[in-house]
C-alpha positions, 0 to 999 in steps of 0.5 A, spaced: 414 438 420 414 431 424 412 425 419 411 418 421 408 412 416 405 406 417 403 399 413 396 397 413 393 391 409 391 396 402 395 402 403 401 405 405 400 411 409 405 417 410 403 422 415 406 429 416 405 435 421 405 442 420 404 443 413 402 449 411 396 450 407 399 452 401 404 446 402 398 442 402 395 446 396 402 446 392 403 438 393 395 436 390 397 440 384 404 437 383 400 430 384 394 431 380 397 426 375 399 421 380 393 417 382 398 412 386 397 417 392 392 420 395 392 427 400 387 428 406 389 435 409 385 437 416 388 443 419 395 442 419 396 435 418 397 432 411 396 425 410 399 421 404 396 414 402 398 409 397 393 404 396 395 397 395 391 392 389 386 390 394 384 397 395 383 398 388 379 393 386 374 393 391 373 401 390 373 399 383 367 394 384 363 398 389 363 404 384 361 400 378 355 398 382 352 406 382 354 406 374 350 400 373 345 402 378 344 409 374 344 406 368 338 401 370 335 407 373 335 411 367 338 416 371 345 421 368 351 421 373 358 425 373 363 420 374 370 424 378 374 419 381 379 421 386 378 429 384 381 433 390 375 437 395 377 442 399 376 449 402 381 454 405 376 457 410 375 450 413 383 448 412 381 441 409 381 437 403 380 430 401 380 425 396 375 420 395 377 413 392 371 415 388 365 420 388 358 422 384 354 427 381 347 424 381 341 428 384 346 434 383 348 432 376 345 437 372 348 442 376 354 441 374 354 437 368 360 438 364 364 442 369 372 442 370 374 446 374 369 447 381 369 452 387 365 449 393 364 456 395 360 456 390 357 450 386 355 443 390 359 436 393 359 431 390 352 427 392 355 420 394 363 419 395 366 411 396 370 410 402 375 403 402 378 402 409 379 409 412 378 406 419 386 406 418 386 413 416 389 417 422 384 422 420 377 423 421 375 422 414 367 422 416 368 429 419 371 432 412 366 429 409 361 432 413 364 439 413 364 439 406 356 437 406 358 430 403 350 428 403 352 420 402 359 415 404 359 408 403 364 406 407 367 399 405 372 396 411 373 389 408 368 386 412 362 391 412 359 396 407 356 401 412 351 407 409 353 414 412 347 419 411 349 427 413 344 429 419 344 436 423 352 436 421 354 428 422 353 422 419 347 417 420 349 409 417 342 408 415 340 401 411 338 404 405 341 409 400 339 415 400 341 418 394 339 411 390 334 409 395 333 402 391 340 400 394 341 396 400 347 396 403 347 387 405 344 387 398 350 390 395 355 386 400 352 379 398 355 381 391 362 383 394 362 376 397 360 373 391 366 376 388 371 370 392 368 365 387 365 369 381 368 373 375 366 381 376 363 382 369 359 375 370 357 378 378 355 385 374 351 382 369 347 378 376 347 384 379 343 387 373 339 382 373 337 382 380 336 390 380 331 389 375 327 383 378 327 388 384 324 394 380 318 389 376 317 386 382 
């Protein structure tokens, strides 16, 4: 195996080649319990990450923005974090930062253990950064059948909506169709100058003026 490793602004990225799938396999049960590192697998090459506070804290926020959306909406969620995506017969796997059950949510309520021959993705999954990744992680998703990712690198948030087999950045949420990405980015701002619990009860309050107007 060849492996080389890199520092970006909100991870430490550690990437080896020639990883058998069953190594790669191996290594994402042995660190289940570790969410301090997070693996992407494509085809041989296994990519490690270790995310930094900054990393966190924005995933964190962006994943509470869909929970409180939801909760406004009246709509039910499966909520799975960092859990594990991956198919031996495409040779991929990935960990997102966080992703959702919403239009599917029924469909697995209550489940623990999946098969993704068998029962649906995730509907939205929560990207931070991953223009540093050396891996096409937009291409996981879309191969997986991902159906929506929001992309956060800092500056810009961008929606991805999978298409014919690629994604689309839309302006709009198609999973939580109420939801702008420049709406959503104009809270992250506000996170410079605003407790995030006072940001969150604003943002519910903005979201149901939205919803009566």
């Amino acid at each position: 195996m060849v492996m080389g490793e890199t520092v970006v602004k909100e991870q430490i990225c550690t990437v080896l080649r020639g990883v058998r799938w069953e190594t790669y396999q191996a290594l994402a049960l042995d660190l289940a319990e570790t969410p301090s590192k997070k693996l992407t697998y494509d085809r041989g090459i296994l990519e490690i990450m270790t995310p930094l506070p900054a990393h966190e804290a924005n995933k964190r926020f962006l994943g509470r923005i869909v929970e409180l959306t939801t909760d406004v909406l009246g709509l039910e969620i499966y909520s799975l974090g960092s859990t594990t995506w991956s198919k031996e017969n495409l040779q991929k796997g990935i960990e997102p930062d966080e992703c959702y059950y919403i239009t599917n949510e029924k469909l697995v309520r209550g489940k623990q253990v999946f098969n993704l021959d068998i029962d649906p993705v995730p509907d939205l999954v929560i990207e931070i950064d991953i223009t540093n990744s050396s891996l096409d992680r937009l291409g996981i998703y879309a191969a997986l059948g991902v159906k929506e990712v929001w992309r956060f690198d800092g500056r810009q948030l961008l929606i991805y909506v999978l298409g014919e087999g690629c994604y689309e950045v839309r302006e709009n949420s198609e999973v939580l169709p109420v939801l702008v990405a420049q709406d959503i980015l104009v809270f992250i701002e506000k996170r410079k100058e605003t407790g995030e619990n006072s940001l969150l009860r604003e943002f519910r309050q903005w979201l149901e003026n939205k919803l009566s107007g």
